[in-house]
Structure formats: C-alpha cells, structure tokens
N, C-alpha and C positions, 0 to 999 in steps of 0.2 A: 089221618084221623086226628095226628095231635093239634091240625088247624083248628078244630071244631072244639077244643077246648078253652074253656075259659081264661082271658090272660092272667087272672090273678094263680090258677092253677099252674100255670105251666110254669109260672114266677116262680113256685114254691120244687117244681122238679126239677127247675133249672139250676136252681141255687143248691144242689144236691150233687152235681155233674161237676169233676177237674175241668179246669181251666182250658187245655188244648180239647177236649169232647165241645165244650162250648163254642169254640173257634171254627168246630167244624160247623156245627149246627146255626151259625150267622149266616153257613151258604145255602141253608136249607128254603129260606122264603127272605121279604124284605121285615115280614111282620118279627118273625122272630128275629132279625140282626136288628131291628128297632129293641127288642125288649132286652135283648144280651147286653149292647151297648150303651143302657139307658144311664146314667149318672150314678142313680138311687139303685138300680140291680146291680151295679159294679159296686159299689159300698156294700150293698146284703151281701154280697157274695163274699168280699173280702174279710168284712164280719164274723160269714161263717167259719171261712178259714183261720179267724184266729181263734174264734174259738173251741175248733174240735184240733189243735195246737197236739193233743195230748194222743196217747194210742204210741201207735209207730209212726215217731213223729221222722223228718229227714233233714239232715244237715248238710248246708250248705258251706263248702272248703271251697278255698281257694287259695291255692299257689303257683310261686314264678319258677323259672328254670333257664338254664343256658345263660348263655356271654355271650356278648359282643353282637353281631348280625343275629345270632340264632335265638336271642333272648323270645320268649314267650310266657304266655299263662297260662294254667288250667283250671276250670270250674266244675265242679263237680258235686251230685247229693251223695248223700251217704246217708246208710240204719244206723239207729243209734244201738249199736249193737257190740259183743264182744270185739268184735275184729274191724269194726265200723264200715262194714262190704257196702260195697259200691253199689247206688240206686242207677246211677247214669250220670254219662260226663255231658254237659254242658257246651255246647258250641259258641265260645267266645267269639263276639261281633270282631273280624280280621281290621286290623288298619295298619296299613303299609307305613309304619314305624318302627325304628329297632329297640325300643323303652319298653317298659313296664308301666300301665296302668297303673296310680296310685287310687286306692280304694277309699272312696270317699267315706258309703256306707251302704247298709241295705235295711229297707226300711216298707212293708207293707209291699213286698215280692218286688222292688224296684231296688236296682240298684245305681249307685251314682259314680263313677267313676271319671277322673282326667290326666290328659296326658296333655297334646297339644292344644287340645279343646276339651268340652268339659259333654258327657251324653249319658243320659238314663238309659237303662236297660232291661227288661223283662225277661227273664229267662224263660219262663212259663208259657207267653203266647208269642215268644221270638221277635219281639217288636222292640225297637229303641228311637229315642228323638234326639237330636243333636243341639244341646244348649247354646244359643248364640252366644258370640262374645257381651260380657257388658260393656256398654262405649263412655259414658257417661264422666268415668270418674279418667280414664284415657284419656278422653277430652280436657279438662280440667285442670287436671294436676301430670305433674313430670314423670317420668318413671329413673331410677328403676324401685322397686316395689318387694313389698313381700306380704302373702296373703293367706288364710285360713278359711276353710270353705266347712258348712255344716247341713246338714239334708236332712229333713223328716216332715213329717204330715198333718195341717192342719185339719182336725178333724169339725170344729165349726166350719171351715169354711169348706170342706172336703176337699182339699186342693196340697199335691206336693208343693214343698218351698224348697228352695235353697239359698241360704245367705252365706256373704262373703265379705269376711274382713280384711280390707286393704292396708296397708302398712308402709306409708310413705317414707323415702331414705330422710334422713335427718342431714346434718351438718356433716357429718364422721360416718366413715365404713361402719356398721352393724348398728348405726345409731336410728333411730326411728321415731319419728314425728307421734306423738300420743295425744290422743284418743284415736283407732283408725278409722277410717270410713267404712261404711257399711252400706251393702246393695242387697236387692233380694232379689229371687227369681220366683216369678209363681208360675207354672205348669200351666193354669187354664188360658194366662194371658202370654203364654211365650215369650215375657219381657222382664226385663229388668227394672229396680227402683230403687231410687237411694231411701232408708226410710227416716224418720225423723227423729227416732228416741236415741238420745247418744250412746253412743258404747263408752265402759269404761274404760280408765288408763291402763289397761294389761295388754301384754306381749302372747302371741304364741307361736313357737317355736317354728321357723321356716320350715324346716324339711323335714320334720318328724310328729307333726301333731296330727293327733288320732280324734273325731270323735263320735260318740251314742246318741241315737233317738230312746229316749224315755221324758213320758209323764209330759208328754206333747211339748219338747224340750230339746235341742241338742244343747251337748255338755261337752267340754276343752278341757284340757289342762293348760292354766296360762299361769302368768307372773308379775311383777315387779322388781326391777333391779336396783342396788344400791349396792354402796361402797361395803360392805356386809356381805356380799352376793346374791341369792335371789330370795323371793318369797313369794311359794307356789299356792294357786287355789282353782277352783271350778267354775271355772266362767257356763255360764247357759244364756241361750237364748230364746225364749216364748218362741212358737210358731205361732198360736193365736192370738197373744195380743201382740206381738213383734216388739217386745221389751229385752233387755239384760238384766240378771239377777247372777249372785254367785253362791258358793256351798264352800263351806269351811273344808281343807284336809284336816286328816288326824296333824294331833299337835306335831309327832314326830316326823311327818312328810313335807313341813311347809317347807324347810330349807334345803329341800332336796332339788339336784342339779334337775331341772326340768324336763331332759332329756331322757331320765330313767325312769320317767314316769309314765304312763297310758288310762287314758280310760277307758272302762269297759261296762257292758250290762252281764254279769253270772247270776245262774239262778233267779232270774227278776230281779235284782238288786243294784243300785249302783253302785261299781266298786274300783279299786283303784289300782294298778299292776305296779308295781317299782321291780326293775329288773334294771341292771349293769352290773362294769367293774368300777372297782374306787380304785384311782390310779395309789391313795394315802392309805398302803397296808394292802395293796395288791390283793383285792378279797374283791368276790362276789356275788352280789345278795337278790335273791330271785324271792319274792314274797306277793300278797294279795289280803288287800282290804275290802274289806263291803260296808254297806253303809244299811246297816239292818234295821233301821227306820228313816222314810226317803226325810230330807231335810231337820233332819233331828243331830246335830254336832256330835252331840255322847255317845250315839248308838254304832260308831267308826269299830269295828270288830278286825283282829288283823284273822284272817280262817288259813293262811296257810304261810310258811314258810319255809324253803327248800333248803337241802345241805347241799350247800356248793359245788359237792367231792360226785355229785348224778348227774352234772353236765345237763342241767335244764334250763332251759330259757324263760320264755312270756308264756303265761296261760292264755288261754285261747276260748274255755266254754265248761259249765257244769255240765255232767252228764248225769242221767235219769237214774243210775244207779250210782250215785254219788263218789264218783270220779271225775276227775282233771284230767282234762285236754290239753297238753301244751307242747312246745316247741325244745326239741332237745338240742342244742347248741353247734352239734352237726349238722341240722337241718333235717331233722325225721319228727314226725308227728308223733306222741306217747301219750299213752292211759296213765294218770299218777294217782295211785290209792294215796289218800293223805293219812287216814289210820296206820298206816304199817309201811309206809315211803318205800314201795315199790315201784316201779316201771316197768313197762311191757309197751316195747314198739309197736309201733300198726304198719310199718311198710309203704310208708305216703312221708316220699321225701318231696323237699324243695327247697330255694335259699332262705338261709334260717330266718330272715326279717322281711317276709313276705305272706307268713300265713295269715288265714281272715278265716272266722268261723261262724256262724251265724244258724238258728232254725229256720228254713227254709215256711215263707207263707206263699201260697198260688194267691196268685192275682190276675184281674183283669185289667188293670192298670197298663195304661198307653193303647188301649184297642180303637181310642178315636184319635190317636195322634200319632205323631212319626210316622215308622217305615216298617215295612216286615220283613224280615232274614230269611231268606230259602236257602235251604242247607245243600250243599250239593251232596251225589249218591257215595263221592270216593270218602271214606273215610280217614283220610289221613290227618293226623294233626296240622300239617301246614295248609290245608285249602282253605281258599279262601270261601266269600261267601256272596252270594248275589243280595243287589239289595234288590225291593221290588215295592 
C-alpha cells in the first residue's frame, strides 16, 4: 500500500525512521532505495538528527586496551545517564594490525580514523570507505614527513572534506620546512587536491594533535618556536571556502608547552584542555577553558580547574546535568561535579590517553559509497568481520 503513496509523503515518514530501519527498507522496492539514497533525503535526514540532539540523547566512547599483539578498541553508545549504561557496543571495522587507531574525529555520524591508511566509518548503517593514499605531494617532495590531518563537513557543498597538513623534514632532526603543504580530500570525488590558499607558518605537534569540527571549521592547536620557546594559538581551517584563519588563546596559555594543550567542543563551546606535569615544581595542572563568545578574545572563561591531589586527567564532555566527563589518571572514566569536586567512577576503564567522547548523530552518510560490514553471529570481541 505504501507504493501508492505519494513520494513527497513517504519523504516526510521516512525521515522520522533510524537509520538501520531505513537500510532495511532500501530492500523493500528500487523506488524507495532511489528516495533513501537520494543526496537531498540524506541531508533532511541528517538534519533531522541533529536537530532532535536533545531528549535522551546517546554518547558515543571510545576506548583502547591490551599490549602488545593483543592491543584493541572498543566503541560504544552510552545514556547520558547517572551510571552512563550502556546503549550497545559497537563492532569496530577488524584490520589485521597490532596498533591503535588514532581518532581523527567524528563529525555528522562519520567517523574518520587512521592507522596504516586513513577510512571513514559509519557506525549507524555499518558501512566504511577506505581513503586512498594521496600521491601528489609523495611525488614531489622527499619524505621523511610529518603531518596533521582535520575532517568535518562542508555543508554548501554538502560534501565530507578532509585536509591534511604535510610537514616537510628541514636541514636538522625536528627541524621542518614552513609553510606546510596542504591536500584535501573530498568524499564525492574520492580524490585528493593540493589547494591553493597558503597555510600559515605554524607547527602542529606530530603525535599528539587533537582536532574539532565547529562553525564549519576544524580547529588545532599549533605554534611558533623561538629561542623563548613556543607561542601556542588556534589554527582553523574553512571547509567552505578552504581558507586558514586563527583564534587568539587566553593570554595565560600562549606559552604553554604544546603538548599539554587539546582542543575540544564542551557544551557547544570552543574550549581549550591544558592537562600535564611540569617537570619545574613537579606539580600537575588539569584545568579547561571555553570560549563563551565564538571568536571574541575576551570572552576566554577558564570554567574549571582540578586539585591535583583527585588523580584526574583530560575532560572529555559536558553532561546534560552539568557534570564532567573525564579521564582519571589510572585510566577509568569519572562524573566530576565542579560545584563540590567530587568524583564518582563509572566502571568504563581503558589506557588513560585513549578516550574519545562525542554525542552520537545517525546518519545515512556512506549508503552510496564504500563497503558494508556483515557482522558475524559469534559474539566475541576478537572476530573478525566480512566485508561485502
């Protein structure tokens, strides 16, 4: 009977339906896998999804575990709830490597992660596409290299990007050629491009740069060195007009060692993590800043700062009843009321510098590209996975 409906209705009952209900319903006729698939339904749908965000919303974790051969990850939703129970774990795409995925980002139900190679992933409709290498600048120039990679969604062009700063070796060990080069990747076209707007003269840190999609943007924390030591700031990157622009830190974070620095989105906000030890006074400072008007220098608010003596690490996410999510120094996930500095574990361990916290959006994102995951029936953490 639902043939005999008009397409603009069934548009408006489809886009009311999760994601994996829609996957099924592509096997129902060709008409309806034309209208699920369609460019313009996959945007309304995604749409929808960010904007009913609110309710019982589900968050998505992720953490590593084990040494050596036995190294793995876990993905998982969670209620954003006292105890944060478990919605479902997550069947990470298996690749016959003994590493850790380093998490690039998760951005419009896609996430982007690399190890050997670089692959999107959809948890939602179990589908991922595997980024080609880019060859371009391989060609070109020498290696060896060091690089920064940043993922999020142009929404004029409705197309995922991902750009990647390359960082050619200089004269000297750690020394490095400045401005770096820069490539993009777009999604619709499966390829690579160098683009043409220069990047500026900033560094960002080889093995530890973090960064956010907001305000159609990803954001770094990068640098400049000098006989001084460093001077940290916010590099970003347009995904719509594919330009660089930067964002002042607070005054007190420019000189800080780079490495103790992260950025983050809390509460909708851009905001800034400083976590380590100072080797000068053997002390430990775990704090967080936001930026409670986007692009406005003075509105740098520092909203929390831990005492040392609680064993906490990097926050990780605002919760809906205004608590902190973050990482306690042994590696277990914790609730931190900042009114009254308590703590209350949740039972969700893993290696302490490996959580990733994000609210989980469905999407239909990757249904006309890549591969689909068929889960096998054994449940065990190690199986692997068929592609198909």
């Amino acid at each position: 009977m639902l043939d005999y409906l008009p397409q603009e209705v069934l548009f408006y009952i489809f886009l009311k339906l999760p994601s994996k209900t829609l996957i099924l319903c592509t096997c129902v006729s060709k008409s309806w896998r034309s209208l699920i698939s369609d460019p313009a339904f996959v945007l309304s749908h995604l749409n929808q999804s960010n904007s009913s965000r609110g309710g019982d919303r589900l968050l998505l974790l992720r953490r590593c575990y084990g040494t050596g051969s036995k190294k793995g990850e876990r993905y998982s939703l969670h209620f954003d709830t006292e105890t944060l129970g478990i919605c479902k774990e997550l069947k990470f795409p298996y690749v016959n490597w003994n590493e850790n995925f380093k998490l690039v980002g998760f951005c419009n139900g896609l996430l982007c992660l690399v190890g050997p190679n670089i692959f999107l992933w959809n948890p939602s409709i179990h589908r991922f596409v595997a980024v080609p290498c880019p060859r371009d600048i391989f060609a070109l120039y020498a290696t060896p290299y060091k690089y920064a990679l940043g993922f999020g969604f142009d929404s004029r062009a409705n197309d995922f990007k991902l750009v990647r700063l390359v960082y050619l070796e200089g004269e000297s060990m750690y020394d490095y050629d400045l401005p770096p080069k820069v490539e993009l990747y777009q999604l619709s076209t499966g390829s690579w491009r160098q683009i043409s707007h220069p990047a500026p003269r900033y560094e960002i840190l080889k093995s530890q740069w973090t960064q956010i999609f907001m305000n159609e943007a990803v954001h770094w924390i990068a640098f400049t060195r000098s006989h001084r030591g460093f001077r940290c700031i916010i590099l970003r990157f347009h995904m719509d007009g594919e330009f660089f622009s930067t964002i002042p830190l607070p005054d007190c974070l420019v000189n800080e060692f780079p490495q103790n620095l992260k950025v983050a989105v809390l509460g909708g906000e851009l905001s800034v993590l400083q976590c380590g030890w100072y080797p000068f006074g053997n002390r430990y400072v775990s704090s967080v800043w936001m930026l409670r008007k986007y692009d406005v220098h003075e509105s740098w608010t520092r909203i929390l700062s831990v005492d040392p003596s609680q064993g906490l690490g990097m926050a990780l996410g605002c919760r809906e009843n205004g608590e902190m999510l973050m990482t306690s120094r042994n590696g277990e996930l914790v609730s931190y009321k900042p009114e009254n500095q308590t703590v209350k574990g949740l039972g969700i361990r893993g290696a302490a510098d490996s959580f990733f916290l994000d609210i989980f959006v469905e999407s239909l994102a990757l249904i006309n590209e890549g591969k689909g995951i068929v889960e096998e029936e054994d449940e065990d953490e190690d199986d692997d996975f068929i592609w198909s």
